[in-house]
C-alpha positions as CSV (number, residue, x, y, z in Angstrom):
1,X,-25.6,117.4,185.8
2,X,-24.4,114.2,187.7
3,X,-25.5,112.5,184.0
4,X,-24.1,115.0,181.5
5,X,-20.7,114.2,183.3
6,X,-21.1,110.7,183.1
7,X,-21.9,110.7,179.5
8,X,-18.8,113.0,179.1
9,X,-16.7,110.3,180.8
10,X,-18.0,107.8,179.4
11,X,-17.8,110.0,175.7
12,X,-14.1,110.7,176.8
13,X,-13.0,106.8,177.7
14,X,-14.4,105.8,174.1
15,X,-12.5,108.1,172.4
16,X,-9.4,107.7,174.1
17,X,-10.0,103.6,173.4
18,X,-10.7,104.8,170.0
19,X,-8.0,107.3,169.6
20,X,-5.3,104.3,171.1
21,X,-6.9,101.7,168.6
22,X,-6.1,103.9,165.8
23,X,-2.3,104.7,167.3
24,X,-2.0,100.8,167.5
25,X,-3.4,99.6,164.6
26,X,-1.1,102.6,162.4
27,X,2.3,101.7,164.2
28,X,1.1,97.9,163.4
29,X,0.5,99.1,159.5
30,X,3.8,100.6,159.3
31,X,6.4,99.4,157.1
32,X,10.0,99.1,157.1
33,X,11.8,98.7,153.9
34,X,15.1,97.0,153.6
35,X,17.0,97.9,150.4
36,X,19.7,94.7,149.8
37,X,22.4,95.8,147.6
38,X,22.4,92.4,146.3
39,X,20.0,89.9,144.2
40,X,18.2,87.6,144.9
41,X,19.6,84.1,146.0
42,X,22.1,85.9,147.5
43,X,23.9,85.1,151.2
44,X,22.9,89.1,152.0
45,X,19.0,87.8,150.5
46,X,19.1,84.6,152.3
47,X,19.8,85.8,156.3
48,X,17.7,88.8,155.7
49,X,14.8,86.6,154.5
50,X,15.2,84.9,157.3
51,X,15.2,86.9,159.6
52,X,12.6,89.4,158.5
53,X,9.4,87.9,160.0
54,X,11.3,88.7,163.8
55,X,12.9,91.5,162.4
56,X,9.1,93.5,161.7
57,X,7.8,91.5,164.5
58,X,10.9,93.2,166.7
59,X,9.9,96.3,165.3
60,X,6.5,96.5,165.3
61,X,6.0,96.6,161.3
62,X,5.8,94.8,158.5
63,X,9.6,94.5,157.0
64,X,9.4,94.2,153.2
65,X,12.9,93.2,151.3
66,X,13.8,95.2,148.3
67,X,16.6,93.7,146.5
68,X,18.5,96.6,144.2
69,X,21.0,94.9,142.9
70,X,23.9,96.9,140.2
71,X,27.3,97.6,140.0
72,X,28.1,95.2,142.1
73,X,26.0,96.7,145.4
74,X,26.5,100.2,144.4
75,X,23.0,100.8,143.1
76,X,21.1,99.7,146.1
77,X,23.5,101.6,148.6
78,X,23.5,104.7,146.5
79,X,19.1,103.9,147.3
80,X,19.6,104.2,151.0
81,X,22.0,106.8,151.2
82,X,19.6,108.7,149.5
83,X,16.3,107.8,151.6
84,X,14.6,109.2,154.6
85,X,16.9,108.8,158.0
86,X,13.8,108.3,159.7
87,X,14.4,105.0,160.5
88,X,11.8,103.6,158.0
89,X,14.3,102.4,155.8
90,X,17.3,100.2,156.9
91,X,19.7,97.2,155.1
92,X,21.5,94.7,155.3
93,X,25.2,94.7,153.6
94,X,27.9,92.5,152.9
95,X,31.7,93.4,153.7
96,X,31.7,94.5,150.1
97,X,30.7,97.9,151.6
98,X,34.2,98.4,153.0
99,X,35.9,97.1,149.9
100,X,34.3,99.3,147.1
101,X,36.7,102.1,148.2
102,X,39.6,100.2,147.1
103,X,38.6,98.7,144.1
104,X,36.2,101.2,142.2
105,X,37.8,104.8,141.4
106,X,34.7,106.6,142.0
107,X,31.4,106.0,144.2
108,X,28.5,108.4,144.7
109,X,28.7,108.4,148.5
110,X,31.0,108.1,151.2
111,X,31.5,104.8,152.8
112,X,31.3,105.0,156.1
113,X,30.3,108.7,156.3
114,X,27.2,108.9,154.0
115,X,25.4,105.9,156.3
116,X,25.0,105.1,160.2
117,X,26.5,101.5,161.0
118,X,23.9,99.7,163.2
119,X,25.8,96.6,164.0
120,X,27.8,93.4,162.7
121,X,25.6,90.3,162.7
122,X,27.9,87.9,161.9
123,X,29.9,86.2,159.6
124,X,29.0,83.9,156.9
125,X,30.8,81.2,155.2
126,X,32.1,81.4,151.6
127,X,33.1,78.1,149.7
128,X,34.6,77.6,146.3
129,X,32.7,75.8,144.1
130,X,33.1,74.0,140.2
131,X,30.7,72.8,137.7
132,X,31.4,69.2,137.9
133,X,31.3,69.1,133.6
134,X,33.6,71.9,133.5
135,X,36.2,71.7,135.8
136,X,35.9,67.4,136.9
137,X,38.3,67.8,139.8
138,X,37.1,66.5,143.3
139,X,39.9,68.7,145.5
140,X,42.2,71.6,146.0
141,X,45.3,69.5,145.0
142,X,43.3,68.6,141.5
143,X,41.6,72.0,141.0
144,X,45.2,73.7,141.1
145,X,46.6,71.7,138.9
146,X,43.7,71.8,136.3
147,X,44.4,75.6,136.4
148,X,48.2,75.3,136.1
149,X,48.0,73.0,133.1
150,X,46.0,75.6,131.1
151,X,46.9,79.3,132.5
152,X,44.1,81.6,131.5
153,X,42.2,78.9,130.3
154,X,39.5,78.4,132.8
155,X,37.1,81.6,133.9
156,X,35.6,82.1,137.4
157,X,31.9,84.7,138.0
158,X,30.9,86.9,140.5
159,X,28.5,89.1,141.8
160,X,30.2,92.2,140.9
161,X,33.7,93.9,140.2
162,X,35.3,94.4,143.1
163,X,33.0,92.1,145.7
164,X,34.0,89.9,148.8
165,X,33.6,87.4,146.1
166,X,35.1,88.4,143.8
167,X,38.5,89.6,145.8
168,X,38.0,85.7,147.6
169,X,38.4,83.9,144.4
170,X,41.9,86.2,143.4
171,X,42.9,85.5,147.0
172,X,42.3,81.6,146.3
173,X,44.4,81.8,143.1
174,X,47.0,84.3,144.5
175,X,47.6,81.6,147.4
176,X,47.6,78.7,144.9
177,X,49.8,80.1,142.0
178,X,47.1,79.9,139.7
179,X,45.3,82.4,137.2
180,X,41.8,82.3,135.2
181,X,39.7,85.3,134.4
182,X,37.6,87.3,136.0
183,X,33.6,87.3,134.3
184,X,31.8,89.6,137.1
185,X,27.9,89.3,136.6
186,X,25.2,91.6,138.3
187,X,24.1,89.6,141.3
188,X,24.9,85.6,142.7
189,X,21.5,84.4,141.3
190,X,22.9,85.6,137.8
191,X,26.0,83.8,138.8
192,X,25.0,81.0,140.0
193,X,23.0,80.2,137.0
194,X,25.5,80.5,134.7
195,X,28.3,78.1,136.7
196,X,25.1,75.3,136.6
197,X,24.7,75.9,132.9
198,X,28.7,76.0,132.0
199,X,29.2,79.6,131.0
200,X,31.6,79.9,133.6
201,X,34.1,76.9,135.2
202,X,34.3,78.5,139.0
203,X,32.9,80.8,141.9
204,X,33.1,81.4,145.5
205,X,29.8,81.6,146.8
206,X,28.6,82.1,150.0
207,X,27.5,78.7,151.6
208,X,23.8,79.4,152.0
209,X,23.2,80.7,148.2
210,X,24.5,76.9,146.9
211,X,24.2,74.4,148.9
212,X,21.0,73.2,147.2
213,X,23.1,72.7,144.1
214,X,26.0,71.4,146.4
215,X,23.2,68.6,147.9
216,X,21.9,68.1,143.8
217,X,25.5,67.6,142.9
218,X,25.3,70.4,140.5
219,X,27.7,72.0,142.1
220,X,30.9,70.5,143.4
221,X,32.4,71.6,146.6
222,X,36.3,72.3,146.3
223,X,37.1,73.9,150.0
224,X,35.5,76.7,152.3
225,X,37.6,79.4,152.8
226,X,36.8,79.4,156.7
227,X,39.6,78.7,158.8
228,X,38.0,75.8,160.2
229,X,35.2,73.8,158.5
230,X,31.7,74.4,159.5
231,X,28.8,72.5,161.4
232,X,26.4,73.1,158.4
233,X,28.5,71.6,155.9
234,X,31.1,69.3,157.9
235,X,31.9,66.7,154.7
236,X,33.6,70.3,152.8
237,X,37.2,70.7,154.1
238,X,38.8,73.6,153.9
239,X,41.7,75.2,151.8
240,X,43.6,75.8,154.7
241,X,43.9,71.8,155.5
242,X,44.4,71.6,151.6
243,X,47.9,73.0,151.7
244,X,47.0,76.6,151.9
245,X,48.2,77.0,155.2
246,X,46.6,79.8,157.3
247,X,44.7,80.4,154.1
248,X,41.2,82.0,155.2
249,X,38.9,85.0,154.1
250,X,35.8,86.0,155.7
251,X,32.2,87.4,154.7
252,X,30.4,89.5,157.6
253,X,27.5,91.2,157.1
254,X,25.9,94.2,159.1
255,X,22.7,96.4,159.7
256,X,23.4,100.0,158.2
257,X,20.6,102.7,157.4
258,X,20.8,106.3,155.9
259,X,23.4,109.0,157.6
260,X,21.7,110.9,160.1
261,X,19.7,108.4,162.1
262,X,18.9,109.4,165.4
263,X,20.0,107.9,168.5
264,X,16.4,106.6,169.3
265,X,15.8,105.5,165.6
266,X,19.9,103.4,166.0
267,X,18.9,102.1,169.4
268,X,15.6,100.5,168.0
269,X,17.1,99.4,164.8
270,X,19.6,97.6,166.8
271,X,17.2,96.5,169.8
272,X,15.4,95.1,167.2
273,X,18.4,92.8,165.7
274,X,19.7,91.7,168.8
275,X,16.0,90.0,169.4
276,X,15.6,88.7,165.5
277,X,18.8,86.8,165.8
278,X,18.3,85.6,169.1
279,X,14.9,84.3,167.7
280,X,14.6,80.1,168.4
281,X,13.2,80.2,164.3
282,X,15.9,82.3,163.2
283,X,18.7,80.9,165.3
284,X,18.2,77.2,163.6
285,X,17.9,79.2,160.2
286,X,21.5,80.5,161.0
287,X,22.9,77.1,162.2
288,X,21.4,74.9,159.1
289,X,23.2,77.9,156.4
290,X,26.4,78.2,158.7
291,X,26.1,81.7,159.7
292,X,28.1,82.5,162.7
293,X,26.3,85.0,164.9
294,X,28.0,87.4,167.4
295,X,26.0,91.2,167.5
296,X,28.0,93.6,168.1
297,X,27.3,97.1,169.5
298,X,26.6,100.1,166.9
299,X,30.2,101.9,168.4
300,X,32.1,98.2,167.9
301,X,30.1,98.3,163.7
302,X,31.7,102.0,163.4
303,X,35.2,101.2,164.6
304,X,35.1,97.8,162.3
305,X,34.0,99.5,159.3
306,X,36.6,101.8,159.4
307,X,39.2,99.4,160.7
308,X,38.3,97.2,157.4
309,X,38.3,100.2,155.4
310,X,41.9,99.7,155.9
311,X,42.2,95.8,155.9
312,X,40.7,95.1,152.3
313,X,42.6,98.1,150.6
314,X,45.7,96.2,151.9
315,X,44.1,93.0,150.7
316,X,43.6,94.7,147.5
317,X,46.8,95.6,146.5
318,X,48.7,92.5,147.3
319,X,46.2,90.2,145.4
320,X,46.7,92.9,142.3
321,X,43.6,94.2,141.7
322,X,43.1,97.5,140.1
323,X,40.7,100.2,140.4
324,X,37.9,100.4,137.9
């Protein structure tokens, strides 16, 4: 008897090990998807690239990045609103969440209401930036007058109708007195590519998606639109010491997932974040592309989402820019 329970212990102990081995090794193979409403090359594509070897190591799965770019962001947010609120599926957005209300007449979902803010990561910076065979100017002073000396004759891209980008640049010529046109393109990476090969003159970019072409000289820096200029870049002034004064515009970017996400599913997403970006790796990653990074909690991400609801629609209208 003494034997058949000891070989049902020992039976027992196995199987537990087993069983445990098999929990471990599935929570290991899980996956978490991040859908980026934004292409490749992108600021959004750069941090979250990044970041997503501590992110899945934070979470305890692999993290795979599915860019979906469209419509400026719309496709890819339209892709998580609709996916499980399981916490399987998360992303990581731009503040041109919190202007497409303003600027497009109709969306397919609710912005805040048809996702859960996680947090605000940070802010990034955004710098204008000419093709040097194009526009050959070298400041703000020169760029401004280029643009003055042939209204409407010089054309600026972005990433979409109606994106932080996109609204920067008309802020930059609504402070400078200045007009070109507007040629939005579906994604930065587009974009970009088209500014290096002349289709278009201008763009405001964030910092991390050009300064490769900044350090080729295939680009040429005109100003950041920070208020102050940036470790990462210290040689580009800003507008603001240009003669815009108190001229600046930010780019913050934020964890959201799918409405409905539980409390435990929000507090590990956001456990999860905190440790990424306080990750030695991911902390010099930030530095070298200028991110600023400064977590906040998910109830200060809800209250700033809705608060710049509000902000940008104001921006919106006194720039001039209509709904589409």
């Amino acid at each position: 008897m003494q034997d058949h329970n000891s070989n049902f212990s020992r039976r027992s102990v196995l199987l537990a090990i087993a069983a445990a081995a098999a929990a471990g090794n599935a929570f290991a193979e899980s996956t978490v998807k991040f859908i980026l409403p934004n292409a490749t090359g992108s600021g959004v594509d750069t941090i979250t690239r990044s970041a997503a070897p501590a992110l899945g190591k934070a979470l305890g799965a692999s993290v795979v990045v599915d860019n979906q770019p469209g419509a400026g962001g719309v496709v890819g947010l339209q892709a998580l609103a609709r996916s499980p609120a399981d916490g399987s599926v998360l992303s990581v957005v731009s503040n041109n969440v919190v202007i497409f209300p303003s600027v497009l007449k109709s969306l397919p979902f609710d912005m805040p209401g048809d996702f859960t803010p996680i947090a605000v990561v940070g802010a990034t910076p955004m710098v204008l930036v000419v093709n040097p065979n194009k526009m050959p100017v070298a400041n703000a002073k020169e760029f401004f007058t280029a643009l003055k000396a042939k209204p409407g004759g010089y054309n600026f891209g972005s990433g979409g109708n109606g994106t932080i980008l996109h609204l920067a640049s008309e802020m930059v010529l609504e402070a400078g007195g200045a007009n070109a046109k507007h040629i939005p393109y579906k994604g930065v990476g587009p974009m970009v590519t088209d500014l290096m090969g002349g289709q278009i003159d201008f763009a405001t970019a964030a910092l991390p998606s050009v300064q490769g072409q900044i350090k080729s000289g295939a680009l040429r820096p005109i100003g950041l639109l920070t208020a102050q200029r940036t470790p990462a870049a210290p040689e580009i002034p800003t507008f603001a010491e240009q003669g815009l004064s108190n001229f600046s515009a930010d780019a913050w970017f934020a964890v959201i997932g799918p409405k409905g996400l539980s409390a435990a599913n929000v507090k590990k997403a956001h456990d999860a974040v905190v440790a990424a970006f306080n990750d030695p790796a991911v902390k010099e990653a930030m530095a070298k592309q200028g991110n600023t990074i400064n977590v906040s909690t998910t109830e200060q991400a809800n209250a700033m989402f809705r608060s710049e609801l509000q902000r940008f629609a104001t921006l919106v209208k006194k720039v001039g820019l209509e709904p589409q």
